[in-house]
C-alpha positions in Angstrom: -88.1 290.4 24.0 -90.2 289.4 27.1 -87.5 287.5 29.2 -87.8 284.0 30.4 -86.4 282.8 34.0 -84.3 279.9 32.8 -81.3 279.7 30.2 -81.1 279.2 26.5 -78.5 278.6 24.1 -79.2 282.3 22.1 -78.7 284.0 25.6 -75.5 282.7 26.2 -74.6 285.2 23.2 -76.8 287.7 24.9 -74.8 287.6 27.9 -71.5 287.8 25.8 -72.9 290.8 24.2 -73.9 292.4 27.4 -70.6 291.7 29.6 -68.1 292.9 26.0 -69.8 294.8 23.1 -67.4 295.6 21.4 -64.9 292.7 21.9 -64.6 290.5 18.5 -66.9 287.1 18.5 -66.3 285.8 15.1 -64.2 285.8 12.3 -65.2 284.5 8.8 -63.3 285.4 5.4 -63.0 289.2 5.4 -66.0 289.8 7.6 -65.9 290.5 11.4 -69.0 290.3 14.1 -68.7 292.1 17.8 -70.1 290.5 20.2 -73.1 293.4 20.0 -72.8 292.8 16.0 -73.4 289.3 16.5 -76.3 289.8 18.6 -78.1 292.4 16.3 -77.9 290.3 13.0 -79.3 286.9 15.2 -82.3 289.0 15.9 -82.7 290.3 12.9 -82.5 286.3 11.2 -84.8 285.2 13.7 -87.6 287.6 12.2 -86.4 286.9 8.8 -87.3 283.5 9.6 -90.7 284.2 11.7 -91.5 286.4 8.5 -91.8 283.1 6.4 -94.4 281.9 7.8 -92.9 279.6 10.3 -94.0 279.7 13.6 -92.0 278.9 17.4 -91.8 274.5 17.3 -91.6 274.4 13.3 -88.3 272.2 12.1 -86.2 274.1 10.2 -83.3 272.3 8.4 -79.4 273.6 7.9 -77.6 271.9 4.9 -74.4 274.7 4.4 -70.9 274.8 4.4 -69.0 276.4 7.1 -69.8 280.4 8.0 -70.8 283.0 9.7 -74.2 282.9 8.1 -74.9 279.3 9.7 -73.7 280.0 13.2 -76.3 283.3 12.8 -79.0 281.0 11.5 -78.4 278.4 14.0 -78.3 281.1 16.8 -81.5 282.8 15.0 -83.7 279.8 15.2 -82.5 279.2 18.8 -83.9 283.1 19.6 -87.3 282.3 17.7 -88.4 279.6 19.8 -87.7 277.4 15.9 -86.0 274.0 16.2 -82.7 273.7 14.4 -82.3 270.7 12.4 -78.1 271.0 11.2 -77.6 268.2 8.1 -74.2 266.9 7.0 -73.5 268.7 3.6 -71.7 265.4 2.1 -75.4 263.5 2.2 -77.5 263.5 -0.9 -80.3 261.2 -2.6 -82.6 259.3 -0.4 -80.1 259.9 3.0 -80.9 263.7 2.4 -84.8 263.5 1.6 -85.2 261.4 4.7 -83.8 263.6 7.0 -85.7 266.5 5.4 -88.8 264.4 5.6 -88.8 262.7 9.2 -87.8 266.1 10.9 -91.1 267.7 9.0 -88.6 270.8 8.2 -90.5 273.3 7.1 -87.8 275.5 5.6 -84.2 274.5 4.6 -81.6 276.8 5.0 -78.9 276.3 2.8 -75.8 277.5 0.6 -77.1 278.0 -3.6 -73.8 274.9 -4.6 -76.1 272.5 -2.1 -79.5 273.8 -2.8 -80.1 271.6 -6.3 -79.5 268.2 -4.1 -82.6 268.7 -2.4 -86.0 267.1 -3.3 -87.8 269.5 -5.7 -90.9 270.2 -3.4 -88.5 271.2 -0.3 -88.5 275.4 0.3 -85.0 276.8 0.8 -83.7 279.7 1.6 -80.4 280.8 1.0 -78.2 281.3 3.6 -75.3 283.7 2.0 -73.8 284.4 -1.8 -77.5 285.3 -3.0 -79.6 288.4 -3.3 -82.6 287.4 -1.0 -80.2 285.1 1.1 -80.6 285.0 4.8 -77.2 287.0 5.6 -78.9 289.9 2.8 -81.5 290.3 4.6 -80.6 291.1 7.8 -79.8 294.6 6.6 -83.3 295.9 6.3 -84.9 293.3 9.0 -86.1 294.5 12.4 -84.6 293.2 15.6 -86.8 290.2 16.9 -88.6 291.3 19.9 -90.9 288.3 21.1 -91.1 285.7 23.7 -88.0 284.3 24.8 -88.1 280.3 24.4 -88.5 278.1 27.4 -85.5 276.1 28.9 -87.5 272.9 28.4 -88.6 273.7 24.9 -86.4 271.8 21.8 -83.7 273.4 20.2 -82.2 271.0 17.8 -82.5 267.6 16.3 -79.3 265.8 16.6 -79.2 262.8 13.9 -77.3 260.1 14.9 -77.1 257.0 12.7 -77.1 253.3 14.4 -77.3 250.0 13.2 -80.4 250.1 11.1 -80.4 252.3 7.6 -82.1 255.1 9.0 -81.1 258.3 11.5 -82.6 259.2 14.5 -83.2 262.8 15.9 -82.2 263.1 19.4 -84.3 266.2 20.6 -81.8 268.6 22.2 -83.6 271.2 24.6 -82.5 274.3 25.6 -82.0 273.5 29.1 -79.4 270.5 27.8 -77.5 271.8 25.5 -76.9 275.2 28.1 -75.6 272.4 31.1 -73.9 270.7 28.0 -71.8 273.9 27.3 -70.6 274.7 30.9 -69.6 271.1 31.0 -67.3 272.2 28.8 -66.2 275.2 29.7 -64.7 273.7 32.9 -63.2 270.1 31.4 -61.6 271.7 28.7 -60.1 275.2 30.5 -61.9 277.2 27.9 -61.6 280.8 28.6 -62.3 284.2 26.7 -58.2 284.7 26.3 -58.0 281.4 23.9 -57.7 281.9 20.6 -59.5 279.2 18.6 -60.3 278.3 15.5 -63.1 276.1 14.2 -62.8 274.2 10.9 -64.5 271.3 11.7 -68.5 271.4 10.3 -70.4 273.0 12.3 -73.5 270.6 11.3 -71.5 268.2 13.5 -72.8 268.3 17.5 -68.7 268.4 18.6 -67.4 271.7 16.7 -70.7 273.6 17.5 -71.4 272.4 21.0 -68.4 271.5 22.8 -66.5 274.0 21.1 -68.4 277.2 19.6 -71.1 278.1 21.4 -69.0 277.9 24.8 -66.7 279.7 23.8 -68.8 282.3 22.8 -70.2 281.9 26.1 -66.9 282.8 27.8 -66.2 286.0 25.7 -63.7 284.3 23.3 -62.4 285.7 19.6 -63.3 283.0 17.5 -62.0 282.1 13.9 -64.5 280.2 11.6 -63.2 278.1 8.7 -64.4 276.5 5.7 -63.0 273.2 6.6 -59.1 271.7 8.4 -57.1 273.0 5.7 -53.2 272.5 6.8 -51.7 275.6 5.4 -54.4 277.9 6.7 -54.3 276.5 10.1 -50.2 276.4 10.5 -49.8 280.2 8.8 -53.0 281.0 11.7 -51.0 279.8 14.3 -47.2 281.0 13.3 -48.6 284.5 13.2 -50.1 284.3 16.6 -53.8 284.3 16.1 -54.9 281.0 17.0 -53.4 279.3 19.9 -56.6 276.2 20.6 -57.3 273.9 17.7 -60.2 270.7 17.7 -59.9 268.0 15.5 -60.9 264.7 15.2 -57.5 261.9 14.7 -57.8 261.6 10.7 -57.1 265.5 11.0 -54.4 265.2 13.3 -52.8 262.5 11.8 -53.2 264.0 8.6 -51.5 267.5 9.7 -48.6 265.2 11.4 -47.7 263.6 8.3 -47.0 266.8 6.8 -43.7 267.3 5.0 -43.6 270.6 6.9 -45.1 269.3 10.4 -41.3 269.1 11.7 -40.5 272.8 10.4 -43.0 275.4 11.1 -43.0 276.9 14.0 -46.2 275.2 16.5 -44.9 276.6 19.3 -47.9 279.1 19.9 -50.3 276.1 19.9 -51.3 275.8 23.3 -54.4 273.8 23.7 -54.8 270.3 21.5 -58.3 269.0 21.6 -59.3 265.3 19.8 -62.4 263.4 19.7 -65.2 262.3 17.6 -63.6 258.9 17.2 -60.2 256.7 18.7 -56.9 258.2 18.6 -54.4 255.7 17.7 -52.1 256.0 20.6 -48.6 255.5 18.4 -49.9 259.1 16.6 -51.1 260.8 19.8 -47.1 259.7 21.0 -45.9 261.6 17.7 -47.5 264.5 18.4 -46.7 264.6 22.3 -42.9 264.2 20.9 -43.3 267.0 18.3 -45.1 269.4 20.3 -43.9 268.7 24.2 -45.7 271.5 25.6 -49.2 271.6 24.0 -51.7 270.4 26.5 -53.8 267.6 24.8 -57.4 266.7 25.8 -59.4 264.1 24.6 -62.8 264.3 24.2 -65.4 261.7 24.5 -69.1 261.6 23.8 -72.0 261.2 21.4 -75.1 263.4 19.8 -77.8 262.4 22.0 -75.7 264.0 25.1 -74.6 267.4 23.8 -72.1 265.5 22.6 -69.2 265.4 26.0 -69.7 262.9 28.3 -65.9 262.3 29.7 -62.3 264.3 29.3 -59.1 263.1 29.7 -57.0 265.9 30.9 -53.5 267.3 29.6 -52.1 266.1 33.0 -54.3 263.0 33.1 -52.3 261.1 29.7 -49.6 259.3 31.2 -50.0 255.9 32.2 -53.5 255.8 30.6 -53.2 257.1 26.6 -56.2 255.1 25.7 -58.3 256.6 28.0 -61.3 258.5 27.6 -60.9 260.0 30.7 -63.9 260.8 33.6 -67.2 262.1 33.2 -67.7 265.7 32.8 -69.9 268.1 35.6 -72.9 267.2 34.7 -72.6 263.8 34.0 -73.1 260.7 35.9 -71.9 257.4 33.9 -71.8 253.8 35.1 -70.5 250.3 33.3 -73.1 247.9 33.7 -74.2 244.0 32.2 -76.5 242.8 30.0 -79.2 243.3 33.2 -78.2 246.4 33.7 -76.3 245.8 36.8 -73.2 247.6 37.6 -70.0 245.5 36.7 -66.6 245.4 38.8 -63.5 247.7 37.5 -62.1 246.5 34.9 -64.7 244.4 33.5 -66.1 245.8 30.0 -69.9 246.1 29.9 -71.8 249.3 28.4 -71.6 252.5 29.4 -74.5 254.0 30.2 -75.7 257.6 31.6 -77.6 260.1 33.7 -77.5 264.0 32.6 -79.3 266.8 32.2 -77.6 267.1 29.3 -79.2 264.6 27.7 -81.7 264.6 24.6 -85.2 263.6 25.5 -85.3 260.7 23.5 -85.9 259.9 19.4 -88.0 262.5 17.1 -90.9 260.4 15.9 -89.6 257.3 17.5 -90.6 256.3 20.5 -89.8 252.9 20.7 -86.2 253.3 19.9 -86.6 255.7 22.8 -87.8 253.5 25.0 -85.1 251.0 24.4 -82.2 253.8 24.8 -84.1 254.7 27.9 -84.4 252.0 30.1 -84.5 251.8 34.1 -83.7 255.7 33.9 -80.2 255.4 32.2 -79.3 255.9 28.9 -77.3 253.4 27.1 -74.7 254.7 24.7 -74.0 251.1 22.9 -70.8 251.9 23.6 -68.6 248.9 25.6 -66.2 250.2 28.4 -63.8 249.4 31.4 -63.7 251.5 34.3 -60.8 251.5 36.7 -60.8 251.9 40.4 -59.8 255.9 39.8 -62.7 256.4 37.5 -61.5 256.2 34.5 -63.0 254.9 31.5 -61.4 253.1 28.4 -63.8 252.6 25.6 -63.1 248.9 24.1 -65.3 248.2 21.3 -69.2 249.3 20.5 -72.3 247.1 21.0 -73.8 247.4 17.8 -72.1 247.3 14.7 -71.8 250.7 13.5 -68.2 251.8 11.8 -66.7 255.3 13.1 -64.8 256.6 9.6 -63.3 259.4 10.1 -65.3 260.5 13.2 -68.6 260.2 11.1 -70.7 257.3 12.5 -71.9 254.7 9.3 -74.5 252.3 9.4 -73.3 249.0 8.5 -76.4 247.5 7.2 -77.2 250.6 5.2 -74.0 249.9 3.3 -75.2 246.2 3.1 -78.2 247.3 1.4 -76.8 249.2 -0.8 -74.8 246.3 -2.2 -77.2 243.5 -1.9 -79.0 245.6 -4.9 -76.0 244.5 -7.1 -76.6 241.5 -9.2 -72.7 240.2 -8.3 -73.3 239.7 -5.0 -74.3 236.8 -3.1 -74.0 237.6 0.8 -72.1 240.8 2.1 -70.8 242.1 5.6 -69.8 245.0 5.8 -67.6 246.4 9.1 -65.0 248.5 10.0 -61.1 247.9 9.7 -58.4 250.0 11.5 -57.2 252.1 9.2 -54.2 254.8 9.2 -56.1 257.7 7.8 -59.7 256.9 8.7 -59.2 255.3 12.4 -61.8 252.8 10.6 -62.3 252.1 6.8 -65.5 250.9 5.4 -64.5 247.2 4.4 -67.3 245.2 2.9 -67.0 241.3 2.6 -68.5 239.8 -0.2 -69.5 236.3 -1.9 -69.8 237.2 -5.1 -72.3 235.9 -7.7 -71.0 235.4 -10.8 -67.8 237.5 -12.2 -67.7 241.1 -10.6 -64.5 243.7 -9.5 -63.8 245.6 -6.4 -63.8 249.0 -8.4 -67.3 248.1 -10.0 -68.8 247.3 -6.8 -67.2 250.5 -5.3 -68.9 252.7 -7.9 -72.1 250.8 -7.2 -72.4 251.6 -3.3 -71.4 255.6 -4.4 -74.6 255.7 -6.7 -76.3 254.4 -4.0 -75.0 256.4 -1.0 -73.0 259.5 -0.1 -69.3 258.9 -0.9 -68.4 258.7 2.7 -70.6 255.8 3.6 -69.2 253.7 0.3 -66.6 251.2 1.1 -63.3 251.8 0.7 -62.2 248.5 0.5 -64.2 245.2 -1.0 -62.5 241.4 0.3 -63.8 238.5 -1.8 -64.9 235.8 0.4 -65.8 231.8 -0.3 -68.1 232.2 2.4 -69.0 234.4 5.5 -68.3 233.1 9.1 -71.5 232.1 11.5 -72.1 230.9 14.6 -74.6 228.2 15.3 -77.8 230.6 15.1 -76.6 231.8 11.6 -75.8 234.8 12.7 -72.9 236.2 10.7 -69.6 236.7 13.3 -68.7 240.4 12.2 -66.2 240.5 15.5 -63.9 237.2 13.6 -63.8 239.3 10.5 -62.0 242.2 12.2 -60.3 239.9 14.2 -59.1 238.1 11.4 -58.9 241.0 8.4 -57.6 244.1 10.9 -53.8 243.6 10.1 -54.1 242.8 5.9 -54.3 245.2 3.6 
């Protein structure tokens, strides 16, 4: 391989391989990759993938489950100079065509259960459990020995939903996601004797990116699961072998309300890292209680920025348990108004930011780029308070998307999906606290005629991927407006957050 000067995300694993061979990198089922193992079998996927035809730039797109197959593929792609396009395995119909479509992926790797959801005229290739699969073939497959990608060339496209029905692609380079991971590394103490385990998907930018890939970067033994199964993860930490665990707050609360969470022995869990969406403080107190000496961070970000922008320490908690803590090394963040003007502490505005880290803008979209872009900042859409320490409290978002569960939902897509039912007059659809979810899907609706909350639940779910379909339908005489006719979303949570 003729060797760049810069960084990129496949030679952090080089580097690992170099500095400890033969130490463990991954674990997966009964399988087991060295560091030097791991490094083979990514060079060896990155000219299975070459040898399809596709060429350094094409879009490749990753719709699997969890495994060691899709952290090699991801890696591979990385190594060829290809640009990995990661697709949440719970999306099918039109939500999955789209994203296949607008990326212009050339090639989707996937798992043979997913591969019949996928338009007919889309090539796949298998990523394990098959003959021909991508984890087969490395056996016979020489080592990849070209041109090592440039720092500033892309590496993945990040989807991120919004307000409107469709996803954008932030376009992740090299060069960000690299700054992204040693961002990381130092916020979050992550260090090649921590044990962790990773069972959230790794099509989601917070397991693989905050997580993963820097701790591969730091020489660390890592476990890869299918998904946050409770039993698994308490037996892997009562026996010793996992002592770090991420999770977003429906997995923690779910693993809290455990009828064995007060009995087994947690003791060896040392590191407790939350994010992708706001922990409900009473349940971040229950834990603290239950586990006094586990060191809790909480992580804070989105997609188009690797995805961590700001940590609140272990040691940082008290006195500010709603926090989101301070940016991270490589970021530079500011609250500012409507003008973009920077507002006094304690004054909510948006947050926006400066990073290397940072995407270079929307795949195919440039004027949604433009707008996220403006006067050299990148505005999150997020609204937050700073304090005179630095500190950052996220209080609410500028647009209207809901955050179920750590996955981000267009409202209006939901909306959409709705309005095509004959039952239903006018519909808003917003997000509701919620015990398990952190916010459910709630959809308000003048109906039309005689129609049930089950029917227009079933409805949405032909329409959409299960996740995105209301959990929850309120019949309304009429939806609230201000004087423009511009239907008040805030009064409905205001007035709906504490009815079930």
């Amino acid at each position: 391989m003729t060797q760049g000067q810069g960084s990129t995300v496949d030679g952090v694993l080089r580097r690992s391989a170099r500095r400890t061979p033969a130490r463990a990198a991954v674990e997966y089922g009964d399988r087991t990759w060295t560091y030097e193992e791991l490094d083979l079998a990514v060079g060896r996927a990155a000219s299975v993938l070459l040898g399809e035809g596709l060429a350094p730039g094409d879009r490749v797109g990753a719709y699997g489950h969890n495994s060691d197959a899709y952290l090699i593929a991801f890696l591979a792609c990385a190594r060829a100079g290809l640009v990995h396009v990661p697709v949440n395995q719970n999306l099918t119909g039109d939500d999955l065509a789209y994203i296949v479509r607008q990326s212009g992926s050339s090639l989707v790797l996937t798992d043979p259960d997913l591969a019949g959801r996928l338009p007919d005229d889309v090539r796949t290739l298998p990523l394990r459990d098959a003959d021909d699969s991508l984890l087969a073939r490395l056996a016979t497959a020489p080592a990849y020995d070209g041109p090592e990608p440039r720092t500033e060339d892309l590496v993945q496209l990040l989807y991120t939903s919004g307000t409107t029905a469709l996803p954008k692609g932030a376009m992740m380079t090299h060069r960000a996601l690299v700054h992204e991971y040693l961002s990381a590394i130092t916020a979050l103490d992550l260090s090649a004797g921590d044990r962790p385990v990773h069972a959230l998907p790794l099509y989601h930018s917070a397991q693989m990116h905050v997580f993963l890939l820097p701790y591969l970067a730091v020489g660390a033994t890592n476990i890869i699961l299918d998904a946050p199964d409770g039993d698994r993860l308490f037996d892997l930490i009562e026996d010793g072998r996992v002592d770090s665990l991420f999770a977003p707050p429906t997995v923690w609360i779910g693993l809290s309300n455990r009828p064995d969470f007060a009995d087994r022995d947690l003791s060896g869990l040392r590191k407790a890292y939350y994010g992708a969406s706001i922990m409900p403080v009473p349940v971040l107190e229950r834990l603290r209680e239950r586990l006094p000496k586990l060191g809790f961070y909480n992580c804070f970000g989105q997609s188009e920025i690797g995805p961590l922008a700001t940590v609140l320490a272990p040691d940082e908690h008290k006195g500010r348990m709603d926090s989101c803590g301070r940016p991270v090394l490589f970021v530079d963040a500011r609250v500012v108004d409507e003008d973009g003007k920077d507002v006094p502490d304690g004054t909510p505005g948006e947050i926006v930011y400066k990073s290397p880290q940072l995407c270079e803008g929307y795949w195919d979209k440039p004027e949604e780029s433009a707008d996220a872009f403006r006067d050299g900042w990148f505005h999150s859409g997020d609204l937050a308070v700073r304090d005179a320490h630095g500190y950052y409290t996220i209080v609410d978002r500028v647009k209207d998307v809901i955050n179920s569960g750590g996955v981000l939902v267009a409202s209006r897509q939901v909306e959409d999906a709705l309005y095509t039912h004959e039952g239903v007059a006018e519909v808003a659809v917003v997000g509701l606290p919620d015990e398990r979810w952190i916010e459910a899907v709630t959809a308000f609706v003048v109906p039309r005629g005689e129609v049930t909350e089950e029917e227009l639940i079933a409805h949405a779910r032909e329409k959409l991927a299960h996740f995105k379909a209301p959990k929850r339908v309120v019949f309304v005489e009429a939806l609230p407006r201000n004087a423009s006719g511009k239907i008040l979303k805030r009064e409905l949570r205001d007035r709906f957050a504490n009815t079930e």
